[in-house]
C-alpha positions in Angstrom: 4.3 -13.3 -9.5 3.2 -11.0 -12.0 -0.6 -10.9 -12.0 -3.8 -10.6 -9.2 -4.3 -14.6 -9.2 -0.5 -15.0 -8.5 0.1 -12.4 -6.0 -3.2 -13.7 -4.0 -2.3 -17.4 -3.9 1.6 -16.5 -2.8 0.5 -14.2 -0.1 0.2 -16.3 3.0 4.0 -17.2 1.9 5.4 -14.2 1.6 7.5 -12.3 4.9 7.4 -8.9 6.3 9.8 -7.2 5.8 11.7 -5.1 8.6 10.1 -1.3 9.2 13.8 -0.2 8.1 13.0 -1.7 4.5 10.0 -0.2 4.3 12.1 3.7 5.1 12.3 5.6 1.8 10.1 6.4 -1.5 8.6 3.4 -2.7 7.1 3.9 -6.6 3.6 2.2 -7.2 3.6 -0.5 -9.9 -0.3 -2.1 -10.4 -0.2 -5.7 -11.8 -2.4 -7.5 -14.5 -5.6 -6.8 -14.7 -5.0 -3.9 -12.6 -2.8 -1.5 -14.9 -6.4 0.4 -16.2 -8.7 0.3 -13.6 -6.9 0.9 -10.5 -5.3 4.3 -11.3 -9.1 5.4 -12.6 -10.2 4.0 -9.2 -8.2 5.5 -7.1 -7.9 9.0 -9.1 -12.0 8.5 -7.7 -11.0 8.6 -4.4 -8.6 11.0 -3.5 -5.2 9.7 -5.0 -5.6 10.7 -9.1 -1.8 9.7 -10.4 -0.8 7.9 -7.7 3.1 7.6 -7.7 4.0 5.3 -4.7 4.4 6.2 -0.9 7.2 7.7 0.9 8.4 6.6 4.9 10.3 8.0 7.4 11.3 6.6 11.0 8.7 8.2 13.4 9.4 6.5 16.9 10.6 3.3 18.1 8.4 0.8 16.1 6.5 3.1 13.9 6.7 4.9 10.6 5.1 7.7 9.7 4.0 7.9 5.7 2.5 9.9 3.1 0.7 9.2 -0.7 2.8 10.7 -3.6 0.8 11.9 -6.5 2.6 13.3 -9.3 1.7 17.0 -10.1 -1.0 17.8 -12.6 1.3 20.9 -13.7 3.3 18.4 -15.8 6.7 19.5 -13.7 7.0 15.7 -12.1 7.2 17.0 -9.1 5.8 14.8 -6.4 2.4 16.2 -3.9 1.8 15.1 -0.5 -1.8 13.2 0.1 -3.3 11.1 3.1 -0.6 10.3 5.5 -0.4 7.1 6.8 1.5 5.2 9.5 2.8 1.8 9.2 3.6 -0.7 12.2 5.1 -4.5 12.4 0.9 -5.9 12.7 -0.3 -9.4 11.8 -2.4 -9.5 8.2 -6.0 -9.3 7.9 -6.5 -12.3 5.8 -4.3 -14.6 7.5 -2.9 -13.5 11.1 0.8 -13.7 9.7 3.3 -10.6 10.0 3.0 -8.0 8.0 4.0 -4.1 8.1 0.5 -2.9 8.5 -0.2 0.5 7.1 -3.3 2.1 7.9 -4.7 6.3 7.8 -6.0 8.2 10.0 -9.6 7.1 11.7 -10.8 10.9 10.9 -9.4 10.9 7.1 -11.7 11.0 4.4 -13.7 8.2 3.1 -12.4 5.1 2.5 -9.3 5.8 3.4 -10.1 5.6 7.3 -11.4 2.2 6.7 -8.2 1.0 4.5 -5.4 -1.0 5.6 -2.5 -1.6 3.4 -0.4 -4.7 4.3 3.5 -5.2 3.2 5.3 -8.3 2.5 8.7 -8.6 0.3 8.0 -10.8 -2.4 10.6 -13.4 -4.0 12.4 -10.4 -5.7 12.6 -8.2 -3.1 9.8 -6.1 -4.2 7.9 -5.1 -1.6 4.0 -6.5 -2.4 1.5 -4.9 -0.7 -2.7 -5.4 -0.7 -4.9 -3.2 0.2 -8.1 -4.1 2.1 -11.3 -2.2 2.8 -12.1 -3.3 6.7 -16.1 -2.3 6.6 -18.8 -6.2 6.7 -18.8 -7.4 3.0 -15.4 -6.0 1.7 -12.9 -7.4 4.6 -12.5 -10.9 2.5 -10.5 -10.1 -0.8 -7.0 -7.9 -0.8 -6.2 -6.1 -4.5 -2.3 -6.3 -4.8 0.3 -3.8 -5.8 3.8 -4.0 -6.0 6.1 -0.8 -4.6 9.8 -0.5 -6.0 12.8 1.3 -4.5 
């Protein structure tokens, strides 16, 4: 599963993993045709040099999240953007179980409308896609991949 196509068609296959796997910093890896565009993309909207996304145990059943973006200072260190918080849900496209990560209903544009969905792929990655849930743009996920 290395590309868009591949990750799309798998999907519906793949299964959630616990909200225990999900606890930690995940690093952000963007698959074929994605590796150019996405980080432009998203640098557009709020997240320029989007690193991965970090969990913690917030309650029984929920994580709470934030967006790590490296600094522009050139230290590495790791900033804080958009916190999230992810759930055991059901996906979007296909009504199987998924850890559903969504953002705040008053965050900026279009994050309040995003939902990020997690399965564990057949390496143990954790793949996730992203959907935009606004009429027109609730169809089609665009994958990533997040490492330990």
């Amino acid at each position: 599963m290395t590309g868009v196509p591949a990750l799309v068609r798998a999907w519906s296959g793949l299964p959630a993993p616990a909200l225990d796997d999900v606890v930690g910093v995940l690093r952000a890896e963007f698959v074929a045709p994605l590796r150019h565009v996405a980080p432009v993309g998203l640098g557009l909207v709020g997240l320029p040099r989007w690193h991965g996304k970090r969990f913690a145990r917030s309650g029984p059943g929920e994580l709470a999240g934030v967006n790590l973006v490296v600094a522009r200072d050139g230290s590495g260190a790791m900033e804080e953007r958009l916190p999230m918080r992810a759930v055991l849900g059901t996906g979007m496209a296909d009504g199987l179980p998924a850890v559903v990560v969504t953002y705040p209903a008053d965050g900026p544009r279009p994050w309040r409308w995003v939902r990020d969905e997690l399965r564990v792929g057949s390496d143990g990655v954790l793949v996730g896609m992203s959907y935009v849930d606004r009429p027109l743009l609730r169809r089609g996920g665009l994958p990533f991949l997040l490492r330990r």
